[in-house]
C-alpha positions as CSV (number, residue, x, y, z in Angstrom):
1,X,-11.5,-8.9,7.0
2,X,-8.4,-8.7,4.6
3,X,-8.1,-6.0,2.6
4,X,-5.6,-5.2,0.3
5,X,-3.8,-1.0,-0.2
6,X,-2.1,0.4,-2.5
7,X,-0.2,3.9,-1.1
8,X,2.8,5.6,-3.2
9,X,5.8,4.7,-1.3
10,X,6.4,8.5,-0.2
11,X,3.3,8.1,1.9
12,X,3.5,4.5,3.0
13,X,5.6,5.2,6.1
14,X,3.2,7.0,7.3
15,X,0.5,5.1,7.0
16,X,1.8,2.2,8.7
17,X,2.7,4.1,11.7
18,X,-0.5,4.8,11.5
19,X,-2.3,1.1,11.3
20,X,0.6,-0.3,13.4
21,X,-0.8,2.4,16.6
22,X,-4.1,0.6,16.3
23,X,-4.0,-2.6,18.4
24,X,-7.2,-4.3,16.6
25,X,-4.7,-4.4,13.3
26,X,-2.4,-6.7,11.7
27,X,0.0,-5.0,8.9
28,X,1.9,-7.2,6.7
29,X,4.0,-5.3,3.8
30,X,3.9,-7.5,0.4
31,X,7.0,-8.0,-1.2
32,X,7.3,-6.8,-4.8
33,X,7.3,-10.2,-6.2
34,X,3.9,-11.2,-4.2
35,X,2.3,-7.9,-5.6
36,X,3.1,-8.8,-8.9
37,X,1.7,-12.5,-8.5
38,X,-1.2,-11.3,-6.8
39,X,-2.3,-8.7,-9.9
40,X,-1.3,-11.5,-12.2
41,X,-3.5,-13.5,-10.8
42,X,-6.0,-11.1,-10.5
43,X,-5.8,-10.3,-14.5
44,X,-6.1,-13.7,-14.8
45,X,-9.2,-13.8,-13.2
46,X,-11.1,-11.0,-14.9
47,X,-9.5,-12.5,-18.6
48,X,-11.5,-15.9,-17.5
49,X,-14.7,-14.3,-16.9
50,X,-14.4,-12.4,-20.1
51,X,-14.3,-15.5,-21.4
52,X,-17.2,-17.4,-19.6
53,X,-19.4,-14.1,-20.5
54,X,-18.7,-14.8,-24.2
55,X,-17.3,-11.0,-24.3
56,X,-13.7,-12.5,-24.8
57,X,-12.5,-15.6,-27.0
58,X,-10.5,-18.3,-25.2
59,X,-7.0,-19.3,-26.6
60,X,-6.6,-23.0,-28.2
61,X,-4.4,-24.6,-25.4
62,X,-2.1,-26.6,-28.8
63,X,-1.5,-23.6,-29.8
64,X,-0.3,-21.9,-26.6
65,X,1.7,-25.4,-25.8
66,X,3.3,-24.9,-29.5
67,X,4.0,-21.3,-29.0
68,X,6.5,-22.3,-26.2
């Protein structure tokens, strides 16, 4: 299983210390930039099932193309 932690930064040494001790687990620091992509994309997801629920209108796709 993958999971995904979020841990202020004062605490995060810590914690890895911790999760590194335990032989049955792999820890693998994001970089800022991968963080950002990943709640992006997670946004992104929740905005498109807004959108399939009807609880969210979708955006004309000219219009987005003209805006840029």
């Amino acid at each position: 299983m993958k999971i995904l932690i979020e841990v202020p930064d004062n605490k995060a040494v810590s914690l890895m210390e911790v999760l590194n001790s335990m032989s049955n687990v792999k820890v693998k620091p994001l970089t800022e930039a991968k963080a950002i992509l990943m709640k992006e994309i997670r946004e992104a997801v929740e905005e498109m099932k807004l959108i399939k629920s009807g609880k969210k209108k979708a955006h004309n796709a000219e219009d987005f193309l003209n805006e840029l």
